[in-house]
N, C-alpha and C positions, 0 to 999 in steps of 0.2 A: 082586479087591482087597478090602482087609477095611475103607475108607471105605466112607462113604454115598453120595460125588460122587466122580467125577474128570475132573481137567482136566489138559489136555496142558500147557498152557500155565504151569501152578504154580510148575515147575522152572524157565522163562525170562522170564516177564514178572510185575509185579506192575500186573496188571488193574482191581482193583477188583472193584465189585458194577457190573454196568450193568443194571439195570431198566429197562425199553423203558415202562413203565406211572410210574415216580414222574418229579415237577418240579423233586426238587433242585437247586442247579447247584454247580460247584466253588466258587464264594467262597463259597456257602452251609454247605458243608461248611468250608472252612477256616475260615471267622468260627467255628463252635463249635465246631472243636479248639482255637483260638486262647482262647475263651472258657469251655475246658472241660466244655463239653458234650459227650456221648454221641451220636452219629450213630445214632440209631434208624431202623429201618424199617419203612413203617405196610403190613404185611403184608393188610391191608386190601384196599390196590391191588394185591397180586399175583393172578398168574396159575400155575394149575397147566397143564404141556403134556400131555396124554393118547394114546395110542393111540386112532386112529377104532376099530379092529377088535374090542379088549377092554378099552379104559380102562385098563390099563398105563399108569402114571405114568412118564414118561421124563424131564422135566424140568420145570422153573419159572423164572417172568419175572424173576427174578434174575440168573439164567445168561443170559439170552441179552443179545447186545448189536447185533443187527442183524440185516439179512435180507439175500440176493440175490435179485433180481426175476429177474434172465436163468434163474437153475436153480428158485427156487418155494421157497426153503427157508429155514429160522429159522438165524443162525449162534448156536450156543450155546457159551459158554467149560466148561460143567457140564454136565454130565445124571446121572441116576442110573445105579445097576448094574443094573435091569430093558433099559438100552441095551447090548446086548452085539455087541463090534468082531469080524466078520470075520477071523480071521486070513488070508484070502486076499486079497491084494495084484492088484489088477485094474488095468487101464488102458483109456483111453479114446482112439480115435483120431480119431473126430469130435465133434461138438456144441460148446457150451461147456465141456466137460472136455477138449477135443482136447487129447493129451501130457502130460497126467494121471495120477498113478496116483493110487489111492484105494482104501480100505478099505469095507465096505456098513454099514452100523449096523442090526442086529434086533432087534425089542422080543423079550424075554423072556417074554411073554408067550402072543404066536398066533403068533412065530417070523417074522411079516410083518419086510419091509424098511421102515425108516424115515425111512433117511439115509443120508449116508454122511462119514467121514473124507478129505479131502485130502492128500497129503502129498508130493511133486512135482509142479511146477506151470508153466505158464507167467511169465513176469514179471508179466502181469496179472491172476491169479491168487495172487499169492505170499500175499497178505493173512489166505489164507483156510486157508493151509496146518497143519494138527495142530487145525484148531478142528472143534467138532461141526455139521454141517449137518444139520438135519429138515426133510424137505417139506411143505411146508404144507398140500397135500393128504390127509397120512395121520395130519394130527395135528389135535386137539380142544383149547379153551382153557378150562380151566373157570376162570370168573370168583369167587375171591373174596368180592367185596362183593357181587354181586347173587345170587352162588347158582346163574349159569345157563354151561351150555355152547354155546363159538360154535367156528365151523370156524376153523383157522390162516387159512387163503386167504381167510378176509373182513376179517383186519385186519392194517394195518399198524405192521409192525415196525423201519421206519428209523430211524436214527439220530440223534435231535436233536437240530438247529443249538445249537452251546455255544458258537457265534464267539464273543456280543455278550457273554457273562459272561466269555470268556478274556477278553476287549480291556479289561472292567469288572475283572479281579484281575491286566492287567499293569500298567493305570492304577494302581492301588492300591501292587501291588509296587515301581514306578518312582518313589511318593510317598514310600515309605518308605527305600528308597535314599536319596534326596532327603536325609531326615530324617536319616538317619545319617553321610551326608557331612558336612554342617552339624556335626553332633554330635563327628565326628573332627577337623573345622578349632577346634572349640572346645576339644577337648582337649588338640588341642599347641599353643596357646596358653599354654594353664595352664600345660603342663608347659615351656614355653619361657620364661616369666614368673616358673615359680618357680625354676628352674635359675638364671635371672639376679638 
């Protein structure tokens, strides 16, 4: 591919950035596109993902947006072109891949395995299907802000609850419905007033 990244996902969903490392939340970002502000990212907090074997750069805490605990692995929506896919089409017929197929992900580098692709899945699975999974065992996080590297398998990469900000920008969105209903009974008023 003649990008720097790629992602399965580009062509069907419009994902975002999910940084597992920043505290933004959604209303955060919409109050400064509403206020026109620039959505920066303090690169600060990120994380580069390394190869344990030769430091092969595979990815960064931008791309990924989760982990699964049962397989050990980062889901990444990105990685670079030092991850190169398998063209063999494998399946699984026990473990948690049971009826599976899946592609292996190799670092480019020492040719080691470091993931792998999903791509038919059980129903319980479907989530994870065309995204990049790295093991967290065969990957190094080099920190950023401090300068130092730690193993994938010693930190967590779930999800963060975004309930309480969704509930804080439907409250918000609901207020302004509100505001504009008001605003349309007051305008066919006028126009019913000046008609007459």
């Amino acid at each position: 591919m003649s990008s720097s990244t790629r992602s399965f996902l580009e062509s069907s969903y419009d994902t975002g950035s999910c940084d597992s490392t920043q505290t933004s939340s959604i209303a955060e970002q919409l109050r400064a596109v509403k206020d026109g502000e620039v959505c920066m990212v303090d690169y600060r907090n990120c994380s580069v993902l390394q190869c344990t074997t030769c430091n092969t750069v595979l990815g960064d805490s931008l791309g990924i947006c989760g982990e699964v605990q049962n397989l050990q692995s980062i889901i990444c929506l990105k990685v670079t072109e030092d991850v190169r896919v398998n063209k063999k089409l494998e399946m699984s017929l026990n473990g948690h891949l049971a009826f599976s197929t899946y592609q292996v992900l190799h670092c480019a580098g020492c040719h080691g395995a470091v993931g792998l692709v999903v791509h038919s899945t059980p129903e319980h699975l479907s989530a994870l299907r065309n995204l990049f999974l790295l093991r967290k065992d065969l990957i190094n996080c080099y920190m950023l802000r401090s300068g130092t590297c730690v193993k994938a398998s010693k930190i967590n990469f779930k999800h963060r609850l975004m309930d309480k900000n969704i509930q804080e920008l439907k409250q918000d969105l609901e207020a302004q419905l509100k505001q504009v209903k008001i605003l349309e009974g007051m305008m066919e008023k006028l126009c019913t007033h000046n008609v007459s």
